[in-house]
MDAnalysis code that builds the backbone (N, CA, C; Angstrom):
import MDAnalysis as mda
import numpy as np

u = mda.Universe.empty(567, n_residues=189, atom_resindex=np.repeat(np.arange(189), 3), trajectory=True)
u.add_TopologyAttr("name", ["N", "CA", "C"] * 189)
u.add_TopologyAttr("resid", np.arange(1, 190))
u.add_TopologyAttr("resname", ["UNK", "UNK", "UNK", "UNK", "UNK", "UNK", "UNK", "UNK", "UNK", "UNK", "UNK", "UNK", "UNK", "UNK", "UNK", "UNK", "UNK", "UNK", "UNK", "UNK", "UNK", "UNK", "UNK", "UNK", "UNK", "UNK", "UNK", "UNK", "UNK", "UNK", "UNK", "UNK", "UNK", "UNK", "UNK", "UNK", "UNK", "UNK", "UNK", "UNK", "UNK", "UNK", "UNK", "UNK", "UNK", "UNK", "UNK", "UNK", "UNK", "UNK", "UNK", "UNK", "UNK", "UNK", "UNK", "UNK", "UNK", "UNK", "UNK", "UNK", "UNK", "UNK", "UNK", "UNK", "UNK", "UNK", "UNK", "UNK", "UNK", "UNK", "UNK", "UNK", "UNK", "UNK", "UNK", "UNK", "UNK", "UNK", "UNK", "UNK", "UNK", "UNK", "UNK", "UNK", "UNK", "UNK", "UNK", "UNK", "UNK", "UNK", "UNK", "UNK", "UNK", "UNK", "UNK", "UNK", "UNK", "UNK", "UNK", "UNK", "UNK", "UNK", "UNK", "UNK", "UNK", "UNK", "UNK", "UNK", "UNK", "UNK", "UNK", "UNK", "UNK", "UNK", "UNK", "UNK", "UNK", "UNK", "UNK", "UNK", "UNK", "UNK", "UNK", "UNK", "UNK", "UNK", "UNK", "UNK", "UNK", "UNK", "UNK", "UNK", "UNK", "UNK", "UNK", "UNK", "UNK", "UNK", "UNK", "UNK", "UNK", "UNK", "UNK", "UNK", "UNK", "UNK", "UNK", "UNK", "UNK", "UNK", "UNK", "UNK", "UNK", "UNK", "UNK", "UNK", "UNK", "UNK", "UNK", "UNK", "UNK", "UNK", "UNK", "UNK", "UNK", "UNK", "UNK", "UNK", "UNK", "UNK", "UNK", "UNK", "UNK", "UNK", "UNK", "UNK", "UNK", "UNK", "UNK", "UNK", "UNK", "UNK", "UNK", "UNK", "UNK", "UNK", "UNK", "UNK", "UNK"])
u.atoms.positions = np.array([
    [18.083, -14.461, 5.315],
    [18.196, -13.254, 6.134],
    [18.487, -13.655, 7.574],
    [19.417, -13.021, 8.432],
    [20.145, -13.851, 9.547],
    [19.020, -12.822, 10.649],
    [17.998, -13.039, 11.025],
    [17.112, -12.644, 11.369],
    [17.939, -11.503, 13.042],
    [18.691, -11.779, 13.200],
    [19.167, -11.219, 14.505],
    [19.881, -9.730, 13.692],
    [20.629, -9.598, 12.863],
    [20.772, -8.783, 12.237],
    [20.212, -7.943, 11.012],
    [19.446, -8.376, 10.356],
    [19.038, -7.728, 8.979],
    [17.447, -7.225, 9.588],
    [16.983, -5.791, 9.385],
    [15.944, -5.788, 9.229],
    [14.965, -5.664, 8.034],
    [13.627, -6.715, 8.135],
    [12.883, -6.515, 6.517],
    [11.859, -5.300, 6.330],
    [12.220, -4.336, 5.650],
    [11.424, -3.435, 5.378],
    [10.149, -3.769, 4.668],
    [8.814, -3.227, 4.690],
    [7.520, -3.322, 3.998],
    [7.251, -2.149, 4.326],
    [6.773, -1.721, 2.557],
    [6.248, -0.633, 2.696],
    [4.560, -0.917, 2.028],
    [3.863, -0.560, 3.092],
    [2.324, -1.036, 3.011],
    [1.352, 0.555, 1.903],
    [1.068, -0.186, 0.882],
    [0.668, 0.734, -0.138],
    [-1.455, 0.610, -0.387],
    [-1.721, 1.412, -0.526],
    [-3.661, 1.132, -1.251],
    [-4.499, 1.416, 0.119],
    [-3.861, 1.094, 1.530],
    [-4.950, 0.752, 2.661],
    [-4.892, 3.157, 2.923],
    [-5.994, 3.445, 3.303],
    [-5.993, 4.925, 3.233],
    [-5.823, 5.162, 4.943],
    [-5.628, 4.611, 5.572],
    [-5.151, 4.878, 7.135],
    [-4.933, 4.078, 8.062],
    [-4.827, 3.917, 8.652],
    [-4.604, 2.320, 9.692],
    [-5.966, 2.889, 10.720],
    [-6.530, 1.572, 10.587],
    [-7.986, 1.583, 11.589],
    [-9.200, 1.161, 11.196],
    [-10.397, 1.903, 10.993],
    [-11.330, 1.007, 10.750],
    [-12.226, 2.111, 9.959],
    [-11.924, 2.129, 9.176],
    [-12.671, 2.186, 7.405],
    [-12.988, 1.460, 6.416],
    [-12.043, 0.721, 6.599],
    [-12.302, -0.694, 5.478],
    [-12.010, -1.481, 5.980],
    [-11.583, -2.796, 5.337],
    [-10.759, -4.050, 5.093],
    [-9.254, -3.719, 5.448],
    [-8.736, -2.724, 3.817],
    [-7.443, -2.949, 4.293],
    [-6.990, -2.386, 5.445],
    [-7.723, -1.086, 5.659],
    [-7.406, -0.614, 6.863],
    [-7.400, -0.649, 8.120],
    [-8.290, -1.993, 8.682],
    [-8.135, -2.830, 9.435],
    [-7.016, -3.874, 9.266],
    [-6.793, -4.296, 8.286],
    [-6.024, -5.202, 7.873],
    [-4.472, -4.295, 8.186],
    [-4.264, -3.223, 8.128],
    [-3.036, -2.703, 8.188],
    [-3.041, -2.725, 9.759],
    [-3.686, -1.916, 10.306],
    [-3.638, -1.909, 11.654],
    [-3.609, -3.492, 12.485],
    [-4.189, -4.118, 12.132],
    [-3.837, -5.587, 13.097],
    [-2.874, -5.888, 12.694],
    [-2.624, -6.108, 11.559],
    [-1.000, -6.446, 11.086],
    [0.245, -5.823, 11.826],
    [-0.121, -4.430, 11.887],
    [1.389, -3.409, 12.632],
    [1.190, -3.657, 14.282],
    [-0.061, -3.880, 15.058],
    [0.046, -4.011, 15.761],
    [0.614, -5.457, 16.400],
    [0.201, -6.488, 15.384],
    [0.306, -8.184, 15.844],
    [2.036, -7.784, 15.808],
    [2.733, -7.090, 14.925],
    [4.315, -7.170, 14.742],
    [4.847, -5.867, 15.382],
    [4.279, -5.101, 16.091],
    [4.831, -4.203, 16.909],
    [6.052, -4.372, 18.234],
    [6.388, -5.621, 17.955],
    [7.505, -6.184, 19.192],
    [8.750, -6.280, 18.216],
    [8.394, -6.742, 17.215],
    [9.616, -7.841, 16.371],
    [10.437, -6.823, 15.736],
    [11.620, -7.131, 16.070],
    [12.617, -5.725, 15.765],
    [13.345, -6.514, 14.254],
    [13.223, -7.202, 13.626],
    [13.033, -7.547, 12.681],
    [12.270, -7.222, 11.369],
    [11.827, -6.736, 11.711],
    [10.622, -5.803, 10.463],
    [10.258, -4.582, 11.157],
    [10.437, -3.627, 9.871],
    [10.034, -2.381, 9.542],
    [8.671, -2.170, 8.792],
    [7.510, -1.806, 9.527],
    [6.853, -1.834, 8.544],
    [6.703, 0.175, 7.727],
    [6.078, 0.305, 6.696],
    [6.339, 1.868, 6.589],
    [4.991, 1.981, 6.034],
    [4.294, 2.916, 6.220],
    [2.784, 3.007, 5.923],
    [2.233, 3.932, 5.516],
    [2.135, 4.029, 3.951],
    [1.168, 5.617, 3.507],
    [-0.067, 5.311, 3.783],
    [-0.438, 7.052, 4.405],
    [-1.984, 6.708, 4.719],
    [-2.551, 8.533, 4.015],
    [-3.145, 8.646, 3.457],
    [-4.238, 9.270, 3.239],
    [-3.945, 11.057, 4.273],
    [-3.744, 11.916, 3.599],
    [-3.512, 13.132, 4.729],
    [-4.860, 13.749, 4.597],
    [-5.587, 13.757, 3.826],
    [-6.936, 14.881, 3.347],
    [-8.148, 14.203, 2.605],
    [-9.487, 14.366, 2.618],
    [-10.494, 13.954, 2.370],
    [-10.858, 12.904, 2.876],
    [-12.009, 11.843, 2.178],
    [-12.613, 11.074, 2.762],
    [-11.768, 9.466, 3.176],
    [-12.072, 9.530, 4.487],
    [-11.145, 8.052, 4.913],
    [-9.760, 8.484, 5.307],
    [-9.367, 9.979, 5.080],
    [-7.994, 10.380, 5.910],
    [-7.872, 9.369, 7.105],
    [-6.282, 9.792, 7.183],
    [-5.837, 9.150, 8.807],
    [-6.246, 10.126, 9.804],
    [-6.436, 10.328, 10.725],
    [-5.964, 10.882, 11.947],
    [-5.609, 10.181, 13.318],
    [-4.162, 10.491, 13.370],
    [-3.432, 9.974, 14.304],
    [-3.905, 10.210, 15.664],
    [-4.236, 11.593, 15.638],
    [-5.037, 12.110, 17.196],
    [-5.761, 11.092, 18.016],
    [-6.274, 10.315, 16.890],
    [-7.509, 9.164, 17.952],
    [-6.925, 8.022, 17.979],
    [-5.486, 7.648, 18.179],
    [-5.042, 6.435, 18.644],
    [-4.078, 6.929, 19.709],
    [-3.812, 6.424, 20.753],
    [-3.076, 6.178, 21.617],
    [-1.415, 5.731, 21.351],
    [-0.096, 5.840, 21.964],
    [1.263, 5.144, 21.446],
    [1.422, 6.195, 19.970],
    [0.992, 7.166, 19.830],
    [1.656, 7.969, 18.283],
    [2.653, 8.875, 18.906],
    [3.578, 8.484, 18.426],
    [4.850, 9.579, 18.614],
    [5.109, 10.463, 16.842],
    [4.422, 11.413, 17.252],
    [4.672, 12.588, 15.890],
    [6.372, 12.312, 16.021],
    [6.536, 12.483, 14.065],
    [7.755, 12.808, 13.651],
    [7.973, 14.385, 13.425],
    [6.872, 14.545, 12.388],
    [6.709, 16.209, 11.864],
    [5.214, 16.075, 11.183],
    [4.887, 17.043, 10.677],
    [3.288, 16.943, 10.358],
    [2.772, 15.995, 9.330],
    [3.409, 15.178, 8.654],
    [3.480, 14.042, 7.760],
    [4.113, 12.713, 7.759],
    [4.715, 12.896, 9.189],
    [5.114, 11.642, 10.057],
    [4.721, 11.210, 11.665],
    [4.799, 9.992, 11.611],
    [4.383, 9.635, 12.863],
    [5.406, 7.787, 12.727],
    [4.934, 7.570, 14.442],
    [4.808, 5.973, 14.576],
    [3.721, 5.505, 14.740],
    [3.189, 4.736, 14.789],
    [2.230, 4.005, 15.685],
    [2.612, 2.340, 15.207],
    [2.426, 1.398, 16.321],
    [2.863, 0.247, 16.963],
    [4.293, -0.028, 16.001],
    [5.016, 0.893, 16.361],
    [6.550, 0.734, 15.410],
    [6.489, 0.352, 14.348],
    [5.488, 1.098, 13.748],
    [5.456, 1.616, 12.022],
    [5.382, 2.742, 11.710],
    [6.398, 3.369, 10.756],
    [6.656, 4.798, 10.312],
    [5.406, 5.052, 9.331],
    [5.330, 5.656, 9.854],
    [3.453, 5.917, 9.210],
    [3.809, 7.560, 8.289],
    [3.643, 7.756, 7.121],
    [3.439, 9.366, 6.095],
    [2.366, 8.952, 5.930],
    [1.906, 10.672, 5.728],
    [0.537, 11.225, 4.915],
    [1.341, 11.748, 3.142],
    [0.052, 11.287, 2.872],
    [0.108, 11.961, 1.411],
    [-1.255, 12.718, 1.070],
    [-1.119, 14.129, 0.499],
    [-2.097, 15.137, 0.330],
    [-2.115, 14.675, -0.755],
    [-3.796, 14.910, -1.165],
    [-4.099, 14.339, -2.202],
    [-5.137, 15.511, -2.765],
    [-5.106, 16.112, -4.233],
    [-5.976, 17.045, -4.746],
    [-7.689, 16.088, -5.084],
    [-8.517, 17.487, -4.944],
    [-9.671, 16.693, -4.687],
    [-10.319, 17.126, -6.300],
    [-9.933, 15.700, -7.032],
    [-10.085, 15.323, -7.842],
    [-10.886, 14.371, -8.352],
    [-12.143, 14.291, -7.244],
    [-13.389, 13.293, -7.316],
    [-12.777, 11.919, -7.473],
    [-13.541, 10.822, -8.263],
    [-12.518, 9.399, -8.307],
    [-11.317, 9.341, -8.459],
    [-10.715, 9.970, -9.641],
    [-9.389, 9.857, -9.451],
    [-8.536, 9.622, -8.527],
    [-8.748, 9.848, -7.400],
    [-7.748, 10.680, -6.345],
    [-7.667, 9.339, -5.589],
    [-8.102, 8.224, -5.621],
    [-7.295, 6.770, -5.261],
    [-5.871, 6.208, -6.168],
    [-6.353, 6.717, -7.446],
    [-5.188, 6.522, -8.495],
    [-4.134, 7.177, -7.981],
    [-4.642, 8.785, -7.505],
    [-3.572, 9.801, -7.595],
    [-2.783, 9.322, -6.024],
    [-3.414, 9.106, -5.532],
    [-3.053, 8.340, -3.775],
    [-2.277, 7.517, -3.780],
    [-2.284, 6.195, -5.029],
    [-1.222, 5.360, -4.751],
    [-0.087, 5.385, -5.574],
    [-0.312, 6.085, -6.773],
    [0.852, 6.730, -7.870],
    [1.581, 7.321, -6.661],
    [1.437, 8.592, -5.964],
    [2.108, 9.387, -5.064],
    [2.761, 8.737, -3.980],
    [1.903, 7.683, -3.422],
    [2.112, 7.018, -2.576],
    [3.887, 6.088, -2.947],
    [3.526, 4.973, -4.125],
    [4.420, 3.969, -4.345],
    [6.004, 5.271, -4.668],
    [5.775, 6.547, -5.480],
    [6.382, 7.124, -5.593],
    [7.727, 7.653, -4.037],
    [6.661, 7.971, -3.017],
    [6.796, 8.505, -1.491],
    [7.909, 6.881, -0.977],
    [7.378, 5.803, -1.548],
    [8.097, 4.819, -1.107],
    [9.696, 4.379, -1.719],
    [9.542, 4.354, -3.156],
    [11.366, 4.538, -3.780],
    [11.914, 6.114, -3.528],
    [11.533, 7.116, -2.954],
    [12.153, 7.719, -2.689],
    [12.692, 7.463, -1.144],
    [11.768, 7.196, -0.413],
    [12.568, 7.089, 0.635],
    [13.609, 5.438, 0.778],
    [13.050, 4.422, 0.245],
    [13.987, 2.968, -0.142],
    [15.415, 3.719, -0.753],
    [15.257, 4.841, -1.398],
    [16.812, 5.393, -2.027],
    [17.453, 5.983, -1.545],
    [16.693, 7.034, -0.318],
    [17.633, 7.968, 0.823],
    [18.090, 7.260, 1.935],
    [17.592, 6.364, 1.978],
    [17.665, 5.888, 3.414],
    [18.488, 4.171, 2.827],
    [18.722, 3.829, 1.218],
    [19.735, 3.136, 1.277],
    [19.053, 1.436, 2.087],
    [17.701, 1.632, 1.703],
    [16.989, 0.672, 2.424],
    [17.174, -1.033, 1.412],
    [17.958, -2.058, 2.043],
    [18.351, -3.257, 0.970],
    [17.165, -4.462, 1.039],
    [16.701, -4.258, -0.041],
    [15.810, -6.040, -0.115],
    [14.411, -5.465, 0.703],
    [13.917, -4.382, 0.152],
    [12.509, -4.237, 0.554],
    [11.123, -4.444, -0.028],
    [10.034, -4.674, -0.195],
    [9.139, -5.139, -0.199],
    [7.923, -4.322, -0.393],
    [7.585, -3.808, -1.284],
    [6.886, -3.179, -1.589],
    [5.441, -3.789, -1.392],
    [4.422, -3.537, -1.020],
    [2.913, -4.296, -0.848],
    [1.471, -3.367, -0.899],
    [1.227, -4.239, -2.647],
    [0.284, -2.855, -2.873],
    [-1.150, -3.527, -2.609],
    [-2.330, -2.965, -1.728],
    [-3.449, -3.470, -1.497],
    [-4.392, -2.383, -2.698],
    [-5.147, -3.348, -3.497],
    [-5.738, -2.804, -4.293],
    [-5.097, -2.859, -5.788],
    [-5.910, -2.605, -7.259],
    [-5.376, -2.785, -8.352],
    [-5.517, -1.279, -8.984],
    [-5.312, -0.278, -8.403],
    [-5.554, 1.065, -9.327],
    [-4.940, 1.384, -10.102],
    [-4.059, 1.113, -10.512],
    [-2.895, 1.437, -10.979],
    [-2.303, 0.799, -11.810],
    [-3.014, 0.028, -12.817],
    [-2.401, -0.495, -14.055],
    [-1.529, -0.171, -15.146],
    [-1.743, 0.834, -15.373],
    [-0.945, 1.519, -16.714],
    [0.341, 2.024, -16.016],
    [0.648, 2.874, -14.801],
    [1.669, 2.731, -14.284],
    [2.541, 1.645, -13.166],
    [1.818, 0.508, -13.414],
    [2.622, -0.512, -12.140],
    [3.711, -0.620, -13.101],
    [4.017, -1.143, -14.281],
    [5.215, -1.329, -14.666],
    [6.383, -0.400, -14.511],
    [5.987, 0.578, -14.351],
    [6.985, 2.005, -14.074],
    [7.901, 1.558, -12.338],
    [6.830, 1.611, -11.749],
    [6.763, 1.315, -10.041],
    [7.794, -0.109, -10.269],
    [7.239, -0.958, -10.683],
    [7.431, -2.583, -10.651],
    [8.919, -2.104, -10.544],
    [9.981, -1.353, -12.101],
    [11.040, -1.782, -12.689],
    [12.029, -0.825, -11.752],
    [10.902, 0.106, -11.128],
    [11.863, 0.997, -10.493],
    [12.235, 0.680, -9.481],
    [11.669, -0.310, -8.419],
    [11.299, -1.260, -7.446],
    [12.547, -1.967, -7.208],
    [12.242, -2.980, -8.387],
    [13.554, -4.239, -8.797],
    [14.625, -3.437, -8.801],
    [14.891, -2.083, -9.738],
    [16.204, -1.851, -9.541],
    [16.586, -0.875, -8.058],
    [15.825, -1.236, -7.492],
    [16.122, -0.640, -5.872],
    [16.640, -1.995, -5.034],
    [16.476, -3.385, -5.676],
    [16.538, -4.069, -5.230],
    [15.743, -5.076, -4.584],
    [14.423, -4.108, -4.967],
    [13.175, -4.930, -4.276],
    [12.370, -5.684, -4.548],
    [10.922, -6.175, -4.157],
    [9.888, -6.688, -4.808],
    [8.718, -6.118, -4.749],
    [7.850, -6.719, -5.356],
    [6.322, -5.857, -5.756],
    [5.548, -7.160, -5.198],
    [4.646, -7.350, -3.859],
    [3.642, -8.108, -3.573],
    [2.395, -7.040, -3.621],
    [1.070, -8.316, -4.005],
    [0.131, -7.187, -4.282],
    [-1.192, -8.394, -4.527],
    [-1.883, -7.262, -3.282],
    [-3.410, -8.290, -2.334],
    [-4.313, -7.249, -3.682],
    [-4.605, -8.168, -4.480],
    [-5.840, -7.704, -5.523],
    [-7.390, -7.613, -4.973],
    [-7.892, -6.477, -5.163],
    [-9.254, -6.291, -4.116],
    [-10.349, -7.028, -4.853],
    [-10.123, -8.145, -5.239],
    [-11.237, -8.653, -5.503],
    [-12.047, -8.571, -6.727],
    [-13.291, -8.245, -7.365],
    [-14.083, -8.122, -7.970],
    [-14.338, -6.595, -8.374],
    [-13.501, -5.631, -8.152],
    [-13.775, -4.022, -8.116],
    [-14.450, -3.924, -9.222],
    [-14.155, -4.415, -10.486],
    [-14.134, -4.198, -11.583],
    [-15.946, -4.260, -12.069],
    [-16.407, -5.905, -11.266],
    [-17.913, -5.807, -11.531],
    [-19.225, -4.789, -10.902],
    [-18.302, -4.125, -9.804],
    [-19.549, -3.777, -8.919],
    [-20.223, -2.567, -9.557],
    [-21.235, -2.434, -9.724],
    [-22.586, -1.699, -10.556],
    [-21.988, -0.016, -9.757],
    [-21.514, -0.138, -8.766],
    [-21.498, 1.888, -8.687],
    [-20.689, 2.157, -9.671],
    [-19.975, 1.643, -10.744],
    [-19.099, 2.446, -11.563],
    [-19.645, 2.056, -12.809],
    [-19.360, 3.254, -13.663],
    [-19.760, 3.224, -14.821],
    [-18.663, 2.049, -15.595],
    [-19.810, 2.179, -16.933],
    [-18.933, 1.129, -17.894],
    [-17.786, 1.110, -18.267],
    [-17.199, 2.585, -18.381],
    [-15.681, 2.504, -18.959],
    [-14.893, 2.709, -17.516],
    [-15.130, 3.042, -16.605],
    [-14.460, 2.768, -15.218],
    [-14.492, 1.236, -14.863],
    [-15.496, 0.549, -15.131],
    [-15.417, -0.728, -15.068],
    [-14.362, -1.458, -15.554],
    [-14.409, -1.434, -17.160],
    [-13.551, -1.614, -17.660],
    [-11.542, -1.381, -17.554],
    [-11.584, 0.298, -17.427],
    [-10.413, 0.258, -16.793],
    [-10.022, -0.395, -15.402],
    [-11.028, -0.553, -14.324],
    [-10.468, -1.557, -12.976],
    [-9.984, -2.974, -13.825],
    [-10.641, -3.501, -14.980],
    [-10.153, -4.823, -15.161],
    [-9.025, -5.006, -15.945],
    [-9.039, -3.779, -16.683],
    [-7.927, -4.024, -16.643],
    [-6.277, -3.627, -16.370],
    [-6.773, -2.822, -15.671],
    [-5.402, -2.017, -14.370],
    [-5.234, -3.785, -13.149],
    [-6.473, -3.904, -13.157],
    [-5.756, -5.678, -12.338],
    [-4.861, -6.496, -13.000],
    [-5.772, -7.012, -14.173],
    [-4.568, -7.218, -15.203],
    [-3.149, -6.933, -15.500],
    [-3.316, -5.875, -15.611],
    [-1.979, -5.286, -15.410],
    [-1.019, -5.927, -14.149],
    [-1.279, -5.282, -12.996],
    [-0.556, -4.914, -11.620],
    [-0.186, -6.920, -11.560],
    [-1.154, -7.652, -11.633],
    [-1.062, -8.973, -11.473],
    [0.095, -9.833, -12.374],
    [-0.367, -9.080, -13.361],
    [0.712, -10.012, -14.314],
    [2.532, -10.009, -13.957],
    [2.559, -8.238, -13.470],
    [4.032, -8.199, -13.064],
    [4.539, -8.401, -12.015],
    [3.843, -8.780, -11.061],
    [3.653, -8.766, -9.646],
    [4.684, -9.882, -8.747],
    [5.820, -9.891, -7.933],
    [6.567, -10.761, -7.993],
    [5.551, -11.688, -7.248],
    [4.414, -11.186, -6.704],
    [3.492, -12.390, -5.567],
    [2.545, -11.474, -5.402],
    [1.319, -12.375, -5.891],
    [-0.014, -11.958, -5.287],
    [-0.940, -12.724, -4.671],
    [-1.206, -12.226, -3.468],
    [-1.348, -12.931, -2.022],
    [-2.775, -12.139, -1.908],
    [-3.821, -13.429, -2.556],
    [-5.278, -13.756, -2.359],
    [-5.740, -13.706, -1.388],
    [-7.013, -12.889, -0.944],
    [-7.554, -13.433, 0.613],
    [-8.909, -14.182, 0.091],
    [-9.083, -14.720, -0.699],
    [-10.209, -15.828, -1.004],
    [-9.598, -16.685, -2.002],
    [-10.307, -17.733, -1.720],
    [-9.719, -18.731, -3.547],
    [-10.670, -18.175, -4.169],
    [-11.931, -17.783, -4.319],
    [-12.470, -17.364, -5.772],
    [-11.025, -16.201, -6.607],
    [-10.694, -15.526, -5.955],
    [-9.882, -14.202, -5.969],
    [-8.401, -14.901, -6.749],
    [-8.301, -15.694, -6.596],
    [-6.872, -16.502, -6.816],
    [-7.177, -17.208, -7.973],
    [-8.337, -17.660, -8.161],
    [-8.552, -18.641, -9.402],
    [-9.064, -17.135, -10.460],
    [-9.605, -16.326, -10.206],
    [-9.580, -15.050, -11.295],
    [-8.031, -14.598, -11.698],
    [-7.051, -14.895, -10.491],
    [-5.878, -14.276, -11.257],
    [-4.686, -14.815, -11.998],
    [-5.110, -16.226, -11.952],
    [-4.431, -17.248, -12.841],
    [-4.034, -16.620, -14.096],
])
């Protein structure tokens, strides 16, 4: 990529707003801000429009509204996605909608060699859908696996079960999955 001309699109998928709710969502926000100069990358960012852990843009500083489901902040095109309040589900339904929100716009906008990056494993039974629709956009599927979701005691047994194996899934097709621990990396061998 002749870095003076081509820009690399990422479209940042799983984190529910840029800021400080979680991990990823810290993790999104230092990221857009550390690359907020480099006119070289695009980053594009679904975040969460409704319920718990929404974005709101109001409390950061540098947001230039697009329309009521767009914004910038540190020169990342930031959408909301409304999400029905559908108790747990509605992380599934968040990033189904979400990865969806992303090949549509990679197809209007004619976007080449982009990068799809999903934080989190919800979505097993449909990553292959996402994955193939992805590739034939031209793109790739990277994807930061959250870890251990699968063991932690707040979820019941058959929710358990499906986190392990919706990781399973998302991992196996994944053109790169980019560990933030080695325990995390030696589980996804």
């Amino acid at each position: 990529m002749d870095s003076r001309k081509e820009v690399q699109h990422v479209y940042l998928v799983g984190a529910k707003s840029l800021g400080a709710y979680g991990g990823y969502e810290t993790f999104v926000y230092k990221l857009t801000e550390y690359h907020q100069n480099k006119e070289n990358i695009k980053y594009h960012v679904a975040c969460k429009a409704n319920g718990d852990g929404c974005m709101d843009e109001n409390k950061f500083e540098g947001v230039t509204k697009i329309n009521d489901h767009e914004f910038e902040l540190h020169n990342a095109h930031c959408f909301k996605i409304n999400i029905p309040q559908i108790g747990p589900a509605q992380a599934i339904y968040y990033d189904v909608a979400a990865l969806k929100a992303c090949c549509e716009h990679i197809r209007k906008n004619h976007i080449p060699h982009p990068i799809v990056y999903i934080m989190a494993c919800r979505i097993g039974p449909f990553a292959g859908h996402f994955y193939k629709e992805i590739h034939k956009l031209g793109g790739k599927v990277y994807l930061n696996p959250d870890g251990h979701e699968w063991m932690r005691a707040k979820w019941s047994a058959p929710i358990r079960k499906y986190w392990k194996i919706s990781e399973q899934m998302m991992v196996k097709y994944c053109d790169l999955a980019i560990c933030d621990s080695v325990n995390i990396s030696k589980k996804d061998r």
